[in-house]
Wavefront OBJ file of the C-alpha trace (Angstrom):
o trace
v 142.011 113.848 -71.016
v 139.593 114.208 -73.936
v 140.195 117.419 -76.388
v 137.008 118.819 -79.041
v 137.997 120.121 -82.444
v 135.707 123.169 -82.889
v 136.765 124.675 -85.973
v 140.387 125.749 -86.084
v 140.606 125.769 -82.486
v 141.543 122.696 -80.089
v 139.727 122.965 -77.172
v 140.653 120.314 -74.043
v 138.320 119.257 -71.298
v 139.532 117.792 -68.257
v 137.230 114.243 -67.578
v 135.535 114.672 -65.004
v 134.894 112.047 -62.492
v 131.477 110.488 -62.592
v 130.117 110.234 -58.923
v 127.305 108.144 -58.177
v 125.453 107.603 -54.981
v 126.199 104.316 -53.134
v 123.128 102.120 -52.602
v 123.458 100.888 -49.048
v 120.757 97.868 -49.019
v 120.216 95.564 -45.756
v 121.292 92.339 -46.468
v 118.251 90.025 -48.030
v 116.627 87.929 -45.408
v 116.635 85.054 -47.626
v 120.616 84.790 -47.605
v 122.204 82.642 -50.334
v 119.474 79.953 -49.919
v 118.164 79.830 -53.543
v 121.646 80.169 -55.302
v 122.537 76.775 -53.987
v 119.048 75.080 -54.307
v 118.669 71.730 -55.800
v 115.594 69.682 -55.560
v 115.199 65.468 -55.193
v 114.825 63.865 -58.335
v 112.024 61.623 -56.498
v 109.820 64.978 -55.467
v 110.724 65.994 -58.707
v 109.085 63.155 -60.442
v 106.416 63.417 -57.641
v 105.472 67.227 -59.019
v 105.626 65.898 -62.434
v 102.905 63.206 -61.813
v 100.629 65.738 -59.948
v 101.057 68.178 -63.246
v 100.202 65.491 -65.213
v 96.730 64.472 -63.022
v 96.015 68.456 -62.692
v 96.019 69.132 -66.544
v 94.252 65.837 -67.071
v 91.276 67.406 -65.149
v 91.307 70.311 -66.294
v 90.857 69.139 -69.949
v 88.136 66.471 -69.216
v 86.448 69.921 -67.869
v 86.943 71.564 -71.079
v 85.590 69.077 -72.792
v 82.761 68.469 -70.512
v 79.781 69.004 -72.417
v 77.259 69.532 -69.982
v 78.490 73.183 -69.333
v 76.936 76.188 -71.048
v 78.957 78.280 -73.330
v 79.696 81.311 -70.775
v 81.099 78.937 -68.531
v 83.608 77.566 -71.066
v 84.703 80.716 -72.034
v 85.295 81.809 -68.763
v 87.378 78.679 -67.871
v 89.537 79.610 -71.139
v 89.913 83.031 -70.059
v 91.013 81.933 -66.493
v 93.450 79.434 -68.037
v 94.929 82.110 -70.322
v 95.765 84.459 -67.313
v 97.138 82.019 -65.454
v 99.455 81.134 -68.207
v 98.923 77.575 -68.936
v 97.028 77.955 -72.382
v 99.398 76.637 -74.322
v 98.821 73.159 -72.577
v 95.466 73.150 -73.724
v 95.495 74.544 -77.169
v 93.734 71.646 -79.062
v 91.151 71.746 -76.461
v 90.031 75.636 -76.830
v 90.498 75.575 -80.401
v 87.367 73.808 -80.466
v 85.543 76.625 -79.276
l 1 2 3 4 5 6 7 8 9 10 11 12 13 14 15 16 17 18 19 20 21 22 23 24 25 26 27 28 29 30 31 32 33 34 35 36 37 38 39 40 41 42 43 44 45 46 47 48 49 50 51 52 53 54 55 56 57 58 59 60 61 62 63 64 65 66 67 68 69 70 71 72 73 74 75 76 77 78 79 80 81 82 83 84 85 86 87 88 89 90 91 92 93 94 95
């Protein structure tokens, strides 16, 4: 029970209940399967390499200097949306 002071006079409000509608979702169709997901350390390591080639490409094509300017600053702009940038900051600060 909650009670307001207005002026002089003590005025009591009952608290109302707050009702909210239920959600009723259909259970996901992907289950628990990524709470409990764990990868190899060996495909692990195998993803790691594979990063590791990919960004060494991309860079020598950066730096490639047989492409005209429009090109290279399209390949920047591509590797800024796709959020990778920061790999490659030395490289584009060139530009």
């Amino acid at each position: 029970m909650a009670s307001v002071v207005v002026g002089n006079n003590v005025v009591k409000h009952i608290a109302e209940e707050i009702i909210r509608p239920v959600a009723d979702f259909s259970p996901s169709l992907w289950g628990d399967r990524f709470l409990s997901f764990s990868i190899d350390n060996q495909v692990e390591q195998m993803y790691a390499q594979e990063i590791e080639v990919l960004k060494e490409e991309t860079r020598s094509i950066l730096l490639a200097t047989g492409m005209k300017l429009a090109e290279t600053l399209n390949l920047i702009d591509v590797i800024e949306r796709l959020g990778i940038a920061y790999h490659f900051e030395k490289e584009s600060m060139r530009f």
